[in-house]
MMTF fields as JSON, N, C-alpha, C and O atoms, coordinates in Angstrom:
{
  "mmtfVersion": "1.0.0",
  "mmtfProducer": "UNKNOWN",
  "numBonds": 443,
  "numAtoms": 444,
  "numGroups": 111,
  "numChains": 1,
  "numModels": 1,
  "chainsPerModel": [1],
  "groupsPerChain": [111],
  "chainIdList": ["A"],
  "bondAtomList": [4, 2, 8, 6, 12, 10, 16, 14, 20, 18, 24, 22, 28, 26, 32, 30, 36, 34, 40, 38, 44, 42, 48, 46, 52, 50, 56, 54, 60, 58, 64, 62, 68, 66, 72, 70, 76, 74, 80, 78, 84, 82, 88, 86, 92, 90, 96, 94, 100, 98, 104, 102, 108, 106, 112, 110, 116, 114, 120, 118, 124, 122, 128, 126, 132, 130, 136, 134, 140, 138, 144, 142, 148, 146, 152, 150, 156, 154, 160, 158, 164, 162, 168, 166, 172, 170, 176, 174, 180, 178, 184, 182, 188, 186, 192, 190, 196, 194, 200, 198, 204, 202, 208, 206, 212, 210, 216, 214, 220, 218, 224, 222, 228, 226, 232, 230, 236, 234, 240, 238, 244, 242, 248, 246, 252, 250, 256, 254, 260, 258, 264, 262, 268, 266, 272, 270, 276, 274, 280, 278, 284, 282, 288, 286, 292, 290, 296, 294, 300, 298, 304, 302, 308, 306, 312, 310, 316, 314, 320, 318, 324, 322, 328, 326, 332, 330, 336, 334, 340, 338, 344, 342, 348, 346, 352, 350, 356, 354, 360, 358, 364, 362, 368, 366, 372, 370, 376, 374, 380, 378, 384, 382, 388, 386, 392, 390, 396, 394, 400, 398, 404, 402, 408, 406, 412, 410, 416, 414, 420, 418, 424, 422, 428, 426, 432, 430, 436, 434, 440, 438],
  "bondOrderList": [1, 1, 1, 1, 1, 1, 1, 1, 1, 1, 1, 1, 1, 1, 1, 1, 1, 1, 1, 1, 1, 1, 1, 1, 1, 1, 1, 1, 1, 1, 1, 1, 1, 1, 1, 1, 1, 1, 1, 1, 1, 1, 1, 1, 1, 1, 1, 1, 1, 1, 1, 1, 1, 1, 1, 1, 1, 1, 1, 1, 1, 1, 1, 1, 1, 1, 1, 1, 1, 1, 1, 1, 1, 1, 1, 1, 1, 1, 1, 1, 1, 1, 1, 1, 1, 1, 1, 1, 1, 1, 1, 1, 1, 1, 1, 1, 1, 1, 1, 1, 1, 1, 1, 1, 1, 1, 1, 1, 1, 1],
  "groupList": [{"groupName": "UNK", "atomNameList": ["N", "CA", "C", "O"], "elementList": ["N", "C", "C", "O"], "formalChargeList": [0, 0, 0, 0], "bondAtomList": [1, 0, 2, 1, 3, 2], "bondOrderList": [1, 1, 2], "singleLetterCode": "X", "chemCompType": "L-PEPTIDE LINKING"}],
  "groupTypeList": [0, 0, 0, 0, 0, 0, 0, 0, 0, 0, 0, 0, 0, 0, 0, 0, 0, 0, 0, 0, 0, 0, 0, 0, 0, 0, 0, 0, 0, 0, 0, 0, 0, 0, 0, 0, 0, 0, 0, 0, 0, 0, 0, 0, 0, 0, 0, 0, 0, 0, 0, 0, 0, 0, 0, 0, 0, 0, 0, 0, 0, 0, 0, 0, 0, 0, 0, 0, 0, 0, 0, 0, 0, 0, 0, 0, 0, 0, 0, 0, 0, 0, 0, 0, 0, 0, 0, 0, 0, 0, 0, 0, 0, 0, 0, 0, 0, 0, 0, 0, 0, 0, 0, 0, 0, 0, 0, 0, 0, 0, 0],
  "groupIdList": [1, 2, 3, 4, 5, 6, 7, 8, 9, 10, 11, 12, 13, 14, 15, 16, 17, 18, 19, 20, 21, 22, 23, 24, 25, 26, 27, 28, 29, 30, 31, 32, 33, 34, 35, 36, 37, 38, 39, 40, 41, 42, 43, 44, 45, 46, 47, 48, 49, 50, 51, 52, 53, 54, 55, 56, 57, 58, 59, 60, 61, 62, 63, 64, 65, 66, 67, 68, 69, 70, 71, 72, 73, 74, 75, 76, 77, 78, 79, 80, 81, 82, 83, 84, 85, 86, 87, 88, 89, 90, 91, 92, 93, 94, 95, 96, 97, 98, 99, 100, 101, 102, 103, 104, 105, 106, 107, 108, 109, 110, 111],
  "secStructList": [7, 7, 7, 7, 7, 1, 7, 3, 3, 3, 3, 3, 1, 5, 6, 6, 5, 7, 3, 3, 3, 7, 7, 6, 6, 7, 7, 6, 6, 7, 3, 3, 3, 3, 7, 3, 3, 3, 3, 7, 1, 7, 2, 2, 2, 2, 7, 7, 3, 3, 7, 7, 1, 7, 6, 6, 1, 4, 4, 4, 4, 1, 3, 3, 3, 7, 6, 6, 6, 7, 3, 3, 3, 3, 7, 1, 7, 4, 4, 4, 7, 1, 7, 1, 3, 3, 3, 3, 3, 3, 3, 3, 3, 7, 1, 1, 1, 1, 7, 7, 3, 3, 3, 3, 3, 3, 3, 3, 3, 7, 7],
  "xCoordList": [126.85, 126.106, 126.221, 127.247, 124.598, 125.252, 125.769, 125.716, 126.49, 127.362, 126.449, 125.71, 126.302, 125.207, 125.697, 126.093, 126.051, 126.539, 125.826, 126.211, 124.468, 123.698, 122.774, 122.545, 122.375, 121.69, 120.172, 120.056, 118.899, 117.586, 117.989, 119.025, 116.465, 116.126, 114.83, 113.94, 114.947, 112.923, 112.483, 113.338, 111.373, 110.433, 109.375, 108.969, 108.808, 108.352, 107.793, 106.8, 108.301, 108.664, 109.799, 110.798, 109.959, 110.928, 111.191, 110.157, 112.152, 112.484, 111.475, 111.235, 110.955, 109.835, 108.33, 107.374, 108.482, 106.764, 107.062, 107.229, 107.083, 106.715, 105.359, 105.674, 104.406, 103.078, 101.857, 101.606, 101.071, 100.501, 99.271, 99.627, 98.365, 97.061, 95.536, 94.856, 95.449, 94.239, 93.176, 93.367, 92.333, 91.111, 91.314, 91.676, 91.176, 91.127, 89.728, 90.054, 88.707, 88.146, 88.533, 87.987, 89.954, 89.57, 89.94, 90.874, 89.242, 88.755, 90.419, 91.487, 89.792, 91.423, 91.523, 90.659, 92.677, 93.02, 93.005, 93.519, 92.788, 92.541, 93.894, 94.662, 94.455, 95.46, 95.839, 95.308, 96.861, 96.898, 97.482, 96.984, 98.598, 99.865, 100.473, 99.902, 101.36, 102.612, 104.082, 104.601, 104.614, 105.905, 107.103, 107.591, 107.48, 108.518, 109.748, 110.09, 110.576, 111.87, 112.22, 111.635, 113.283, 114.135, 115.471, 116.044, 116.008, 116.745, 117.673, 117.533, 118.56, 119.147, 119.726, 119.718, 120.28, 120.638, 119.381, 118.203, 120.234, 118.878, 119.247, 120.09, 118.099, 117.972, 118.297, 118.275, 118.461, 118.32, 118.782, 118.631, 119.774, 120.558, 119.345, 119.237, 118.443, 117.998, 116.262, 115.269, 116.224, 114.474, 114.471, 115.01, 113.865, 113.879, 112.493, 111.289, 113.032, 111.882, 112.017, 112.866, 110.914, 110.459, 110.475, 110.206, 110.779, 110.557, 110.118, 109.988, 110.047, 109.595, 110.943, 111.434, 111.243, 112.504, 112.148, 111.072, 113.142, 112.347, 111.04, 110.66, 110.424, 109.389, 108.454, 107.312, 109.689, 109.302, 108.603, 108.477, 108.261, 107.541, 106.007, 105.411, 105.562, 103.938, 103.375, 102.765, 103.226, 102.451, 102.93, 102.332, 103.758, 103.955, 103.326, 103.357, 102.686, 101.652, 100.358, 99.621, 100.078, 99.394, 98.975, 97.91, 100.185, 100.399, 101.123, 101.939, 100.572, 101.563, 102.046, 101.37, 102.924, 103.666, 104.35, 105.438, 103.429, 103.458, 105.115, 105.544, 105.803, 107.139, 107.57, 108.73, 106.331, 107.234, 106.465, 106.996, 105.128, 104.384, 104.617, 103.764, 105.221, 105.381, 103.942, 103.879, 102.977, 101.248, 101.525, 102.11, 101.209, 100.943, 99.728, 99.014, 98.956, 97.836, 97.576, 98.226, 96.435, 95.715, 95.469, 94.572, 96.312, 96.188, 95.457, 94.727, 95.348, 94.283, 93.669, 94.207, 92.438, 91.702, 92.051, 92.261, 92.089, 93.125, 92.153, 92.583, 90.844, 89.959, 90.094, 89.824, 90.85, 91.061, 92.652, 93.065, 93.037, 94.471, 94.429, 93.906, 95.216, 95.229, 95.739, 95.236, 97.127, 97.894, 97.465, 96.239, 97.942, 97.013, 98.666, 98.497, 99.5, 100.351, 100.945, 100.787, 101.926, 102.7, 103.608, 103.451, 104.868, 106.0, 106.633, 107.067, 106.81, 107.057, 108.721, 108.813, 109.658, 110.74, 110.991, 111.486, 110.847, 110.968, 112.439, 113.123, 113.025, 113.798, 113.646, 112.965, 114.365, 114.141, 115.435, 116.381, 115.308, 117.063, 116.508, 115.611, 117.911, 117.678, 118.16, 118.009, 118.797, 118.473, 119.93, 120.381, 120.63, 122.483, 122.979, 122.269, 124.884, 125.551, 126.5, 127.351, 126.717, 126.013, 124.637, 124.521, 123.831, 122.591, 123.202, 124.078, 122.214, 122.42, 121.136, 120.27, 121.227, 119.539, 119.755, 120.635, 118.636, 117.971, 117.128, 116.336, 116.797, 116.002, 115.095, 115.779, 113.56, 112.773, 112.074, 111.622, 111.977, 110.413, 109.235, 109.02, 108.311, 107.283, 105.887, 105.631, 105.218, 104.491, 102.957, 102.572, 102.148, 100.682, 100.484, 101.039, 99.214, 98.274, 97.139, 96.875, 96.31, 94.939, 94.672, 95.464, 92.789, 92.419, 90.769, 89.825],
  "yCoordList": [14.724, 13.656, 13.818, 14.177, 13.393, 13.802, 12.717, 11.621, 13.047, 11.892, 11.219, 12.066, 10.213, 9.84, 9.504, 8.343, 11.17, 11.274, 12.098, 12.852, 11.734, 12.063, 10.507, 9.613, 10.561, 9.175, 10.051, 11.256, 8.954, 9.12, 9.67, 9.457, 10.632, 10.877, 10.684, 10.973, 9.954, 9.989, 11.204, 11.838, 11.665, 12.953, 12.764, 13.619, 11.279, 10.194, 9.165, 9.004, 8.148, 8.562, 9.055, 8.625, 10.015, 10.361, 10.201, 9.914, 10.265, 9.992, 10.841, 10.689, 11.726, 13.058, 12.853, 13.403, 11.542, 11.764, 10.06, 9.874, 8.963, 7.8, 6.836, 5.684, 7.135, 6.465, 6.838, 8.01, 5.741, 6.346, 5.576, 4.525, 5.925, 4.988, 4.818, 5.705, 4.158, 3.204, 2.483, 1.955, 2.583, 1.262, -0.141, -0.736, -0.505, -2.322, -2.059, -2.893, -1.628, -1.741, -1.659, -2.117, -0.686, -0.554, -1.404, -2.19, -1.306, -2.418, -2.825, -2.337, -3.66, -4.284, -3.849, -4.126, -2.95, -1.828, -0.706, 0.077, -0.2, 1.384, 2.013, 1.251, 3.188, 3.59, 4.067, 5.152, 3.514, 4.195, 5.339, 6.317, 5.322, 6.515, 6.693, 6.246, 7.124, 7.37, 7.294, 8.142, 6.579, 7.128, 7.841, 7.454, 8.844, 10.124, 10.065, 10.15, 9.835, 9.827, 10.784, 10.569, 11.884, 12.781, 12.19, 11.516, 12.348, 12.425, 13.395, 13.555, 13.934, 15.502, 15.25, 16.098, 13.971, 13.579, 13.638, 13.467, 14.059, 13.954, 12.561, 11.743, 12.632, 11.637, 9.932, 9.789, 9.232, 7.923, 7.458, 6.297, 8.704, 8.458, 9.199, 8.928, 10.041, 10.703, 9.838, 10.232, 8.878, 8.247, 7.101, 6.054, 7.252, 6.775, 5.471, 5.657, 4.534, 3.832, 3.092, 3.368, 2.122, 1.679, 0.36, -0.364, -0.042, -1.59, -2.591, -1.903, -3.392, -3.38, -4.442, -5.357, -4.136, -4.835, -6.157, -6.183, -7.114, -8.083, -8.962, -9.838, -8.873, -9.63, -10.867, -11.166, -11.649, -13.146, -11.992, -12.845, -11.083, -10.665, -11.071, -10.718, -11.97, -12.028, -10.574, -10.821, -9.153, -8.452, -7.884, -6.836, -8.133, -7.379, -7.874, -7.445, -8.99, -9.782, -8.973, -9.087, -7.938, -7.282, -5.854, -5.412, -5.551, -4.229, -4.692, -5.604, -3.794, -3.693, -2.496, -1.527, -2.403, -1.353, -0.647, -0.898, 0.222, 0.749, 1.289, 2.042, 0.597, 0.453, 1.808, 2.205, 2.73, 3.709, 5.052, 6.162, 4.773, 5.663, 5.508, 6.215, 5.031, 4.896, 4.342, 4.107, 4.208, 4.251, 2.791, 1.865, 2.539, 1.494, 1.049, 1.777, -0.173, 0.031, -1.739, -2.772, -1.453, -2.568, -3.806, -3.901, -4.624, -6.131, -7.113, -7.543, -7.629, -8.214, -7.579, -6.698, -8.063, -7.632, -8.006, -9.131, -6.288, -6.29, -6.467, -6.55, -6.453, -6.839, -7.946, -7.934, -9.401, -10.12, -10.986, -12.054, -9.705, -9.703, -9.119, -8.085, -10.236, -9.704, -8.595, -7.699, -8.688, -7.481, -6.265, -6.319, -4.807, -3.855, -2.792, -2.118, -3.028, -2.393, -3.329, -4.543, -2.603, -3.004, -2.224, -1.008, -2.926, -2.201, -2.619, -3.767, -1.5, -2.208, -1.235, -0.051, -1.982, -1.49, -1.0, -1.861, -0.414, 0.699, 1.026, 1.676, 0.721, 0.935, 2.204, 2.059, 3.558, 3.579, 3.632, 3.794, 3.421, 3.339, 3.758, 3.506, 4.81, 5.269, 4.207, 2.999, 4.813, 3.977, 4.098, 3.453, 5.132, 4.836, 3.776, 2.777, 3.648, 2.814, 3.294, 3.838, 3.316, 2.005, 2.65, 3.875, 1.976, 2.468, 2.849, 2.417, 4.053, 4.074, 4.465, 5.282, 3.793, 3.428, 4.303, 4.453, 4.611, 5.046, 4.304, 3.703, 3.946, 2.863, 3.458, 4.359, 3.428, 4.181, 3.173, 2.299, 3.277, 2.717, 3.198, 4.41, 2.294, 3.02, 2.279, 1.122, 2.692, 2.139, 2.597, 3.716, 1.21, 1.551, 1.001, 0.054, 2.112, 1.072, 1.717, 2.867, 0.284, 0.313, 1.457, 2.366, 1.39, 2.156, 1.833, 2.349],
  "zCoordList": [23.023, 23.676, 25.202, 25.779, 26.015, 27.37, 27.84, 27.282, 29.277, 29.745, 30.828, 31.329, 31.245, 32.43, 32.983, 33.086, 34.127, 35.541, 36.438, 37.332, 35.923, 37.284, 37.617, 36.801, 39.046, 39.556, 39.503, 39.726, 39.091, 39.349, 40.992, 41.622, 41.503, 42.627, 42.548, 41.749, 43.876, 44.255, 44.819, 45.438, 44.751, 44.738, 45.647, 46.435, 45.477, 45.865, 45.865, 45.156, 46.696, 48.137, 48.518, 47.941, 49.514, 49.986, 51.286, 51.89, 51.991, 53.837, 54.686, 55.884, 53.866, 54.594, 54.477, 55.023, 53.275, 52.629, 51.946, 50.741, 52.961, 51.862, 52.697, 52.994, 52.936, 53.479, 52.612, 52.331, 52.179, 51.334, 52.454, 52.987, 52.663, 53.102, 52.14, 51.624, 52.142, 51.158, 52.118, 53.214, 51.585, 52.22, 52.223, 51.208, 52.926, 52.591, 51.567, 50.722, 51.157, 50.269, 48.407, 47.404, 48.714, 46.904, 46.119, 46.275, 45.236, 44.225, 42.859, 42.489, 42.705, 41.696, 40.666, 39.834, 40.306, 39.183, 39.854, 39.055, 40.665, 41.533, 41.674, 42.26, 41.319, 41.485, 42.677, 42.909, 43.897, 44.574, 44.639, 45.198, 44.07, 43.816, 42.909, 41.915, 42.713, 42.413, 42.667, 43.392, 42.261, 42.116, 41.4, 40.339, 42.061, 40.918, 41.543, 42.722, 40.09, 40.303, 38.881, 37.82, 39.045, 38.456, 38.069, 38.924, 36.955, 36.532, 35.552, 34.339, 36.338, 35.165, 33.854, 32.962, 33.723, 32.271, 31.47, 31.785, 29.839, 28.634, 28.293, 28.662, 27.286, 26.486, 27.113, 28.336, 26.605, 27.821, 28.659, 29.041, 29.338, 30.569, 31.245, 32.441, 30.764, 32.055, 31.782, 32.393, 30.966, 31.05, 31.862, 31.505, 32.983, 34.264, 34.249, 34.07, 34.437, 34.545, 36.222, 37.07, 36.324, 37.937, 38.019, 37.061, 39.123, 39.042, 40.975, 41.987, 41.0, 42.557, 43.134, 42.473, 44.157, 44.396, 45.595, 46.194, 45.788, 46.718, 46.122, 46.898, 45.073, 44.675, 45.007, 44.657, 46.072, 46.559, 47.911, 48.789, 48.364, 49.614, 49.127, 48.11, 50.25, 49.938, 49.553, 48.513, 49.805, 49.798, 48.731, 48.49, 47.987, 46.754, 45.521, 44.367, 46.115, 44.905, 44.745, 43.766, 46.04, 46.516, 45.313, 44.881, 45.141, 44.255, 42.539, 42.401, 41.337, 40.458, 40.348, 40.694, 39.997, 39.35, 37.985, 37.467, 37.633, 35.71, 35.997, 36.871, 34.922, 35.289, 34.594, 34.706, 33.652, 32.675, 33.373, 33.384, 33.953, 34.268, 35.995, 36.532, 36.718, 38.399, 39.158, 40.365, 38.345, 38.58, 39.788, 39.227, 41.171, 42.021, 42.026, 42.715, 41.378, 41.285, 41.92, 41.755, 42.608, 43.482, 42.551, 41.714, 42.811, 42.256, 42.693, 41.8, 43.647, 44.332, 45.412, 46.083, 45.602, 46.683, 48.05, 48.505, 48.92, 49.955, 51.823, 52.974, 51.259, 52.403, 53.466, 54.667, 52.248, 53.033, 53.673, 54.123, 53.326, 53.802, 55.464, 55.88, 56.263, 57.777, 58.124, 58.801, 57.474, 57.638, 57.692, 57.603, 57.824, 58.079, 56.744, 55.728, 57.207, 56.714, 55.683, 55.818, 54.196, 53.193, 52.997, 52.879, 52.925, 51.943, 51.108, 51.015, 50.187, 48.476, 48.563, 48.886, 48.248, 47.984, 46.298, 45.571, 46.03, 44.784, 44.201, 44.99, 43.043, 42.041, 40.989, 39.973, 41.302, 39.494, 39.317, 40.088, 37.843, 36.731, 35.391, 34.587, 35.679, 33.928, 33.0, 33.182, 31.916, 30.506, 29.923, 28.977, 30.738, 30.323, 30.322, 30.439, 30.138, 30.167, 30.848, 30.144, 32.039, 32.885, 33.644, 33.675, 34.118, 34.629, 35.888, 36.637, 35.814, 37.479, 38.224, 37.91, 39.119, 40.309, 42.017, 42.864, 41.831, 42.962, 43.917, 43.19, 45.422, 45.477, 46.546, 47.031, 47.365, 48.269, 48.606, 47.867, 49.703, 50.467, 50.262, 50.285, 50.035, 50.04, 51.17, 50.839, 52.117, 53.116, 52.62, 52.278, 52.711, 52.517, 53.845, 54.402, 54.388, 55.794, 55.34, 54.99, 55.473, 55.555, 56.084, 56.331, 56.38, 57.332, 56.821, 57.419]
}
């Protein structure tokens, strides 16, 4: 059995690559990205799922997040939001005992 002593890593976002930019136009359901996180453990120390951290932030009402697939996809319509920029603080955790988590920024700006 493996032991789960490795932590998820993000792929991304990463400290080199976490801005993703979008339209204030796209429409509700539109995928913007992705997020990838690795894990070297098998079996359910290494199946990594996602989650959004901070939740009470107005703009995270903004985005959902496919918690098994990383998919960020446009929840409400972002045209009439003032703001120009968002950041969604990002979780993944595998599925061991005890879990262990990884956590990334991730930045959308309009344009």
């Amino acid at each position: 059995m493996d032991k789960n002593d490795n932590t998820p890593e993000f792929s991304f976002p990463s400290s080199s690559n976490s801005t993703v930019q979008l339209s204030s136009y796209a429409p509700q359901g539109h995928v913007v990205t992705h997020v990838t996180a690795h894990d070297l453990d098998a079996g359910d120390n290494g199946h990594v799922t996602y989650r959004v951290v901070d939740k009470e932030k107005p703009e995270v009402k903004s985005f959902r997040l496919d918690s098994e697939s990383g998919a960020v996809v446009v929840a409400e319509t972002l045209e009439s939001i003032d703001h120009r920029t968002f950041q969604l603080n990002i979780l993944a955790v595998d599925h061991g005992i005890p879990a262990r988590c990884d956590n990334a920024m991730i930045t959308f700006r309009q344009v």
